[in-house]
C-alpha positions in Angstrom: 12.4 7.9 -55.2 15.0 10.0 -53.4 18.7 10.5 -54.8 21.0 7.8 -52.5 24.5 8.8 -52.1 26.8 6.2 -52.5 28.2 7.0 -49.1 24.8 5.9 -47.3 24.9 2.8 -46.0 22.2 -0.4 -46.8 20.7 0.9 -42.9 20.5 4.5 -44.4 19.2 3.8 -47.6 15.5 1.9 -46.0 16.0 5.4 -43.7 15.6 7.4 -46.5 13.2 4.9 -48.2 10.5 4.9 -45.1 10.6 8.8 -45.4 10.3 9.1 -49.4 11.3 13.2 -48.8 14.5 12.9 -47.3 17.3 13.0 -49.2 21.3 13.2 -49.2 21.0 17.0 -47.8 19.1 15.6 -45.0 21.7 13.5 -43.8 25.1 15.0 -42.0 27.9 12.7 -42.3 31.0 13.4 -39.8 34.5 14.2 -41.8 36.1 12.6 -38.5 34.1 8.9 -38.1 31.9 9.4 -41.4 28.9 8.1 -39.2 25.4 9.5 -40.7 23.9 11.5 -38.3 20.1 11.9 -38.9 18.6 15.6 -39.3 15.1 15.8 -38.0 13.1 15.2 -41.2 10.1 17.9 -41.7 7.0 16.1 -42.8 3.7 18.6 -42.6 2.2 18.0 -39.4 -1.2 18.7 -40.9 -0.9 15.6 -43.1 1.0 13.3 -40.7 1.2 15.3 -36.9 1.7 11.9 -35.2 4.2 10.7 -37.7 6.2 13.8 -37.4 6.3 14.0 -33.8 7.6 10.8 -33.3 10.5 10.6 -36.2 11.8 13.6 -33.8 11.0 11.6 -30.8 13.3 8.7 -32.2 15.7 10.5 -33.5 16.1 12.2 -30.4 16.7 9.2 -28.4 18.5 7.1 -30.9 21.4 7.8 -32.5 21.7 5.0 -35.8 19.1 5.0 -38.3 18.2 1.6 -38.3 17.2 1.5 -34.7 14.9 4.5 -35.3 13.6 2.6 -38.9 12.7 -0.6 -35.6 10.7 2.1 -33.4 8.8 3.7 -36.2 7.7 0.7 -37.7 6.7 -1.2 -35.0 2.9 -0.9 -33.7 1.0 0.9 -31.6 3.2 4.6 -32.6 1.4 6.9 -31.7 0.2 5.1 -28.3 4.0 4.3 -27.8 5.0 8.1 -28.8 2.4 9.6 -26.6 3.5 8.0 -23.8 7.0 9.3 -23.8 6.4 12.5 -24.8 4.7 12.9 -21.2 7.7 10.8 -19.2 9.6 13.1 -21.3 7.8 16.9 -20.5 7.5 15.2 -17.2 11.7 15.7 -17.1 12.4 11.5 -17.2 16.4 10.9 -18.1 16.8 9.9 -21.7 18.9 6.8 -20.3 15.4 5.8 -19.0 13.2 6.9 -21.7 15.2 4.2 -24.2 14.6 1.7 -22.0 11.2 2.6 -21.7 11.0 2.2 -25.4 12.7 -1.1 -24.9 10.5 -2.4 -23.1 7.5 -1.3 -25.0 8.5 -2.9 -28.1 9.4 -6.1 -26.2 5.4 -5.9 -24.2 4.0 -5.4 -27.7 5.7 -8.9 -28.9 5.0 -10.7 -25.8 1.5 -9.6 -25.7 0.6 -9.9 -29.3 -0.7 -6.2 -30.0 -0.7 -5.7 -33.4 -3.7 -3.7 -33.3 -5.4 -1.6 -30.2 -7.0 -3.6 -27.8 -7.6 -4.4 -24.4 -5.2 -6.0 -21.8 -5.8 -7.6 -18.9 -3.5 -7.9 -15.7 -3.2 -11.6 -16.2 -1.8 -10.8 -19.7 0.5 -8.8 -18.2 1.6 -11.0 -15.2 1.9 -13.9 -18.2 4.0 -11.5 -20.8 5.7 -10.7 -17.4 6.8 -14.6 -16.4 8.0 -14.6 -20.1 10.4 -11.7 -19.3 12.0 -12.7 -16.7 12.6 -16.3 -17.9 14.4 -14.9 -20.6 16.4 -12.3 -19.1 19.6 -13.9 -18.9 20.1 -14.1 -22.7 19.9 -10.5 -22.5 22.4 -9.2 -20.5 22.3 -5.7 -22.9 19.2 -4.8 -21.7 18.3 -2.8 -18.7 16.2 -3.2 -16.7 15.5 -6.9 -17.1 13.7 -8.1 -14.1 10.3 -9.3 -14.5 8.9 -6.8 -12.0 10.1 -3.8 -13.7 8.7 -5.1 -17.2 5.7 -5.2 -15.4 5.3 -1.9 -14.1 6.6 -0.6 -17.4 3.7 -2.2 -19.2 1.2 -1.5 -16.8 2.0 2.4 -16.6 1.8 2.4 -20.2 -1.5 0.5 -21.0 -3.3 2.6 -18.1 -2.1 5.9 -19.6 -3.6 5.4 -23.2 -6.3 3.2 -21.7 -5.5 -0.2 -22.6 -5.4 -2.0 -19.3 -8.3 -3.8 -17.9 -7.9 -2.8 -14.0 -8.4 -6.1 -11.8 -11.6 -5.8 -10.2 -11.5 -5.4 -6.2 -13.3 -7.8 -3.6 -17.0 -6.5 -3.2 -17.1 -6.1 0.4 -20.4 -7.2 2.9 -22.6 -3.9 3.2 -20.2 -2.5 0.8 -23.3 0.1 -0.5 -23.7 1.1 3.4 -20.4 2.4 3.4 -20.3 4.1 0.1 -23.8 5.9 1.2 -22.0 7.1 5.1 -19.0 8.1 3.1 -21.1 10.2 0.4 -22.8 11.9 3.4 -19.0 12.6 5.4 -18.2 14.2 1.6 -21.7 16.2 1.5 -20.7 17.5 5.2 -17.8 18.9 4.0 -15.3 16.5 5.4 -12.0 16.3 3.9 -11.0 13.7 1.4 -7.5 12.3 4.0 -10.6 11.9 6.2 -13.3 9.8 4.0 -10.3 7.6 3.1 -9.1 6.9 6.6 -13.0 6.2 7.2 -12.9 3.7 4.8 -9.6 2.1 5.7 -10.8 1.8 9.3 -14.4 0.1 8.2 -13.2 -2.0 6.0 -11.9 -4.4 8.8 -15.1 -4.0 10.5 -17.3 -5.2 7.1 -15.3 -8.6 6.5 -15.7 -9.2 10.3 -19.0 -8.5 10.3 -19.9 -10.2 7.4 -18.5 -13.2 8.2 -21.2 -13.1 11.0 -24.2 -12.0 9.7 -25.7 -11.7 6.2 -28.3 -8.1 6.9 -26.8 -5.9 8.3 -30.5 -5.4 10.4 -29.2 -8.6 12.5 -26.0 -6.5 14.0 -26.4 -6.0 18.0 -24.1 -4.6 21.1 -22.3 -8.3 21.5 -21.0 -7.8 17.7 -19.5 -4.8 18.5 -18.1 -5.9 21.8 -16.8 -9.0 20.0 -15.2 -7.3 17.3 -13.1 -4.7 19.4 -11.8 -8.0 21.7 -10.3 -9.1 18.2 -9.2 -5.6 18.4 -7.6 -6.0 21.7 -6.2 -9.1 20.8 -3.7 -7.7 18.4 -2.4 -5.7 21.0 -3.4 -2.1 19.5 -2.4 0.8 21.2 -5.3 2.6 23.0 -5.7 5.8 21.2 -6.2 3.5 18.0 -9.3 1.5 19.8 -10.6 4.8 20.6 -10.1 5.9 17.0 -12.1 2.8 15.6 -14.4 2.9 18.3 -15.5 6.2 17.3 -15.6 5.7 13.8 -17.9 2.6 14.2 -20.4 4.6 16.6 -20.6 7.3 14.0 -21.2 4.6 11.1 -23.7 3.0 13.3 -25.6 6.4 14.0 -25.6 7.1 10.6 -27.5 3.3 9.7 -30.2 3.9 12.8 -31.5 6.9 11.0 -31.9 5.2 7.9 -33.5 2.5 9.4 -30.9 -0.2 8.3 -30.2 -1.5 12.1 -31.9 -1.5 15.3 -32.2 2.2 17.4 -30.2 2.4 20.2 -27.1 0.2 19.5 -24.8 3.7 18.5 -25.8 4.7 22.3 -24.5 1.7 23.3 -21.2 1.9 22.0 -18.8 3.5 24.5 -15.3 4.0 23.7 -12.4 3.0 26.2 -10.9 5.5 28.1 -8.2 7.4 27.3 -4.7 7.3 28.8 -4.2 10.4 31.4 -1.4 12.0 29.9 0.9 14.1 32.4 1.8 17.0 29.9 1.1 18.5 26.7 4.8 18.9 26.5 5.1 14.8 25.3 2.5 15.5 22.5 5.3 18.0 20.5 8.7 18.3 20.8 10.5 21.5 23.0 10.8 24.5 21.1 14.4 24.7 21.5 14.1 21.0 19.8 12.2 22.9 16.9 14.7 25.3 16.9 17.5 22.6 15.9 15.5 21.2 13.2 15.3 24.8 11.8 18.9 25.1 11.8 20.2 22.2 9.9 22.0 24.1 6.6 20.7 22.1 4.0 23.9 20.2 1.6 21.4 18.4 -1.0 18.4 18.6 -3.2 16.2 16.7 -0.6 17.4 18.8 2.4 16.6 21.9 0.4 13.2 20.9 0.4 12.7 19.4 4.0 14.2 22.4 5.3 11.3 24.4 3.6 8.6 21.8 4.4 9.5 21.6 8.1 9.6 25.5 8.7 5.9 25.4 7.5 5.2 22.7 9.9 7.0 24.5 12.6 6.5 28.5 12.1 2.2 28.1 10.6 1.8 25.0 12.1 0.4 23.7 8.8 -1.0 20.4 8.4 0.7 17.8 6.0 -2.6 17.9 4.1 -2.8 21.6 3.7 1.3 21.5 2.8 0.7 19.3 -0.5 -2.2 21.4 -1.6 0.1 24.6 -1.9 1.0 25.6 -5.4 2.9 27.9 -6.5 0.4 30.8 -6.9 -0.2 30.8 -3.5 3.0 32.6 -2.6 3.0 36.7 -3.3 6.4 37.7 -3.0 5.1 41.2 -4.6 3.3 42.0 -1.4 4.8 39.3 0.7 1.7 37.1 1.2 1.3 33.6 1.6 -2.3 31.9 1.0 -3.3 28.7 2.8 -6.2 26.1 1.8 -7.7 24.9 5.1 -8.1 20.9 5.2 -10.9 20.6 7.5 -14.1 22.2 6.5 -12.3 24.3 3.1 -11.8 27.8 3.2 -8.6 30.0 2.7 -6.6 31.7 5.2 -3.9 34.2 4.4 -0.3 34.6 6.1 2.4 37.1 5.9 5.5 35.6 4.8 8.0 35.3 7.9 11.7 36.2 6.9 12.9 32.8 7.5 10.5 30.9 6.0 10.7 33.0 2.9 14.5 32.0 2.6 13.7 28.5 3.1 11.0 28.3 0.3 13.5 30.5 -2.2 16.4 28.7 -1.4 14.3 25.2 -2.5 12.6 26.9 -5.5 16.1 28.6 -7.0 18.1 25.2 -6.3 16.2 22.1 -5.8 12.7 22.7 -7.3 12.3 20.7 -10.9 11.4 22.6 -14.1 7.5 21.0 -14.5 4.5 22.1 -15.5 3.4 21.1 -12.7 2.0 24.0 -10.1 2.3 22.2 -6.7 4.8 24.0 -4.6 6.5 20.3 -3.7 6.9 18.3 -5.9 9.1 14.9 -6.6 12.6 15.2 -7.4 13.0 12.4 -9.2 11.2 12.1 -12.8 8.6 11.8 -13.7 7.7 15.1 -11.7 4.2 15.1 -9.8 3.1 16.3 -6.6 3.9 15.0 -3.1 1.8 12.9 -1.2 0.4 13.5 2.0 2.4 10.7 3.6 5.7 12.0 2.6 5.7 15.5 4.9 5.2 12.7 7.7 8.3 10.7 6.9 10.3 14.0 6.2 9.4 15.8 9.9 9.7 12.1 11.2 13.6 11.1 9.3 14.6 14.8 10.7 13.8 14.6 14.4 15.1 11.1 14.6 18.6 12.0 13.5 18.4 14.6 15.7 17.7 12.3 18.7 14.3 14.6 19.8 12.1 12.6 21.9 8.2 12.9 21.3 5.1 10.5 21.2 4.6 11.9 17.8 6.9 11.9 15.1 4.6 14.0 12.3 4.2 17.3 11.7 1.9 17.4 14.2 3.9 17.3 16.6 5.2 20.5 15.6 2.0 21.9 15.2 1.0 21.1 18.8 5.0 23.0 19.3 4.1 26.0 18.0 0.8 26.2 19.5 2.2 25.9 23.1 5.2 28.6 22.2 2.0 30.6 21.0 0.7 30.2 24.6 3.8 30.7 26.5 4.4 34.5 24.6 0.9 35.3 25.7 -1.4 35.2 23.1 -4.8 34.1 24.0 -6.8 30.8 22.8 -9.0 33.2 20.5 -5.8 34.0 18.6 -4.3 30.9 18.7 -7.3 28.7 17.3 -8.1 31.1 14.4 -4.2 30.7 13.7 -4.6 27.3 13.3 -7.4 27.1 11.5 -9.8 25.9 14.3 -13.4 27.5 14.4 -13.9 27.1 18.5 -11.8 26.7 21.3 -13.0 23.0 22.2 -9.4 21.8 20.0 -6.8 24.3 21.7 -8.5 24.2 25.3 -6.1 21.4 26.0 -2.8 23.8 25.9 -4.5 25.7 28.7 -5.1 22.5 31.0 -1.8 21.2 30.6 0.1 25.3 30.6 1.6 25.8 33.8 2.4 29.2 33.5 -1.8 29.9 33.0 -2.8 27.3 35.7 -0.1 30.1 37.8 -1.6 33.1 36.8 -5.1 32.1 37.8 -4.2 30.3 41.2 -2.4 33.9 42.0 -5.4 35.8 41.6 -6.8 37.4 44.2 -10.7 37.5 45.1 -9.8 39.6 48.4 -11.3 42.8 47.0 -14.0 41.4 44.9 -17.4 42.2 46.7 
């Protein structure tokens, strides 16, 4: 047994007890409010390594003993410990990390885990009903509402793989699918482009298979049929083109496996798109670029949208190939930026232009989390991960809407169809500008020339006079 000091406390004392090695020394008691403060006890992490992690966990978060006695001795430790310890290296506040271990103790008495084991999402929604019905005799505890209790416990089961995932609906000709998309991933395609593949055809299997049960009975009228339901919801044209195509290429791919009829892909022609008058309404003016380049950035977020949109603008980078940048990519020794290509892989190397430079160190030096993680953008709220492809849209989007610019589209493609055209208009050629944008022919950048005024000029001007 440990020497107790009288001055411990009943709470103290079972502290001291659960420990059997501390003692008096190991306890600091204030002169001023004569409150114990516990010392981190040292207990061998060979003999007890999970143990000894999380009494330092605990006494981290918590301040009195017998709170930390409650989290040590409930179950699941080390699955509980484990789990904070990465909210925690992941930079979460310690406001949120108690209340994480709240809410853990409160899913382990709701869902009856004494022991390991397997949770459905049933469970969950169940333990979940429970939580909320009670939450107004706990007024204390934050945050109460069912939905967050549920998240909570969810994030925590699937991270030291506990929960039992709901299985999806198994869509008709769902092996079809998986096979064209396996062949799209074999070709090289990129993984934004299998998922929108998927997305797309998913809408076409449940209409489908509400028709037919082989896929070897579809014809022409289905696929007429099915884009009239199309129609019906009043989609713009581009997307009926886009599904159109998609379809046709799916098709293809089942006529030379011999799971439909030959013939029906050729069949399959896609509506015509609308004649647009200028490439001009496809990306904003470059004057307009120029004002989303000069906003002088006041907060975190704007430190980082600054540096995200003068990639768009300046490289003309895609949102997938913006996400994929890490930190390693960036030689400020020899002032070199290295690119990952989205479409069809590869690298491509940059030199670092002055402004964008400023732009990326201004983010990393004020705005930029501490993390272990590499990516270049990354969350600024805990828990720190990488940015999703998405959220470079809805920046570049938020930025030219409070700006009032005008353009049919509102991603960072736009900008990337800018900076192509201010390519053009300085005078480089279409050889220079599709190898800086990552393109391997001319077919994607032809368009600048057919809608570029100044070139249309230049060649009407010439003169065949004195050509024999």
């Amino acid at each position: 047994m440990c020497a107790i000091s009288p001055e411990l406390s009943r709470q103290n004392l079972l502290f001291c007890a659960y420990h059997r090695s501390a003692g008096p020394e190991d306890i600091q008691i204030s002169h001023h409010s004569r409150r114990p403060l516990h010392r981190r006890v040292q207990v061998p992490a060979a003999l007890f390594p999970s143990i000894a992690i999380s009494q330092n966990l605990f006494a981290d978060l918590f301040q009195f003993p017998r709170v930390i006695f409650k989290y040590l001795h409930a179950p699941l430790l080390a699955e509980r410990s484990k789990y904070l310890l990465y909210l925690r290296r992941n930079g979460v506040p310690r406001t949120r990390l108690q209340s994480t271990a709240s809410l853990q103790i409160h899913a382990i008495e709701l869902l009856g885990l004494s022991e390991a084991r397997l949770i459905s999402a049933k469970q969950v929604q169940d333990a979940g009903a429970k939580w909320g019905m009670g939450s107004a005799q706990r007024k204390r505890t934050r945050p109460s509402n069912a939905t967050c209790f549920i998240q909570t416990t969810v994030s925590w089961l699937t991270f030291i793989g506990l929960f039992v995932q709901p299985e999806a609906a198994k869509l008709p000709f769902a092996s079809l699918v998986a096979s064209y998309l396996e062949e799209s991933r074999i070709r090289g395609h990129a993984e934004a482009t299998i998922y929108n593949r998927n997305r797309l055809l998913s809408s076409f299997q449940i209409w489908l298979g509400s028709r037919h049960d082989y896929f070897a009975e579809l014809s022409l009228n289905d696929i007429d049929d099915f884009m009239d339901s199309r129609r019906a919801k009043a989609l713009r044209q581009r997307t009926l083109r886009h599904i159109c195509e998609e379809i046709r290429l799916f098709v293809r791919y089942c006529e030379s496996q011999n799971w439909c009829k030959a013939g029906i892909a050729r069949g399959i022609l896609t509506p015509r798109a609308t004649v647009m008058p200028s490439i001009a309404s496809r990306g904003p003016a470059w004057k307009d670029v120029r004002r989303m380049l000069s906003i002088v950035a006041t907060s975190p977020s704007e430190f980082r949208d600054n540096a995200i949109i003068s990639l768009c603008a300046i490289y003309a980078l895609r949102r997938s190939e913006i996400v994929q940048m890490r930190l390693d990519d960036l030689d400020w020794s020899n002032e070199i930026m290295t690119v990952r290509r989205a479409k069809r892989g590869g690298f491509q190397q940059f030199p670092i232009q002055h402004e964008v430079g400023e732009a990326i160190l201004a983010y990393l030096r004020s705005t930029r989390p501490s993390s272990n993680c590499r990516s270049l953008f990354t969350t600024i709220r805990a828990p720190i991960r990488p940015m999703q492809a998405n959220s470079i849209r809805v920046i570049v989007a938020k930025r030219m809407r409070m700006l009032g610019i005008k353009s049919q589209n509102l991603g960072p493609h736009a900008l990337r169809h800018s900076c192509a055209t201010q390519l053009l208009h300085r005078g480089f050629s279409l050889y220079e500008i599709a190898d800086f944008l990552g393109h391997r022919g001319l077919h994607a950048v032809s368009v600048y020339a057919k809608y570029n005024p100044q070139l249309l000029r230049r060649v009407a001007c010439f003169s065949l006079a004195e050509i024999r």
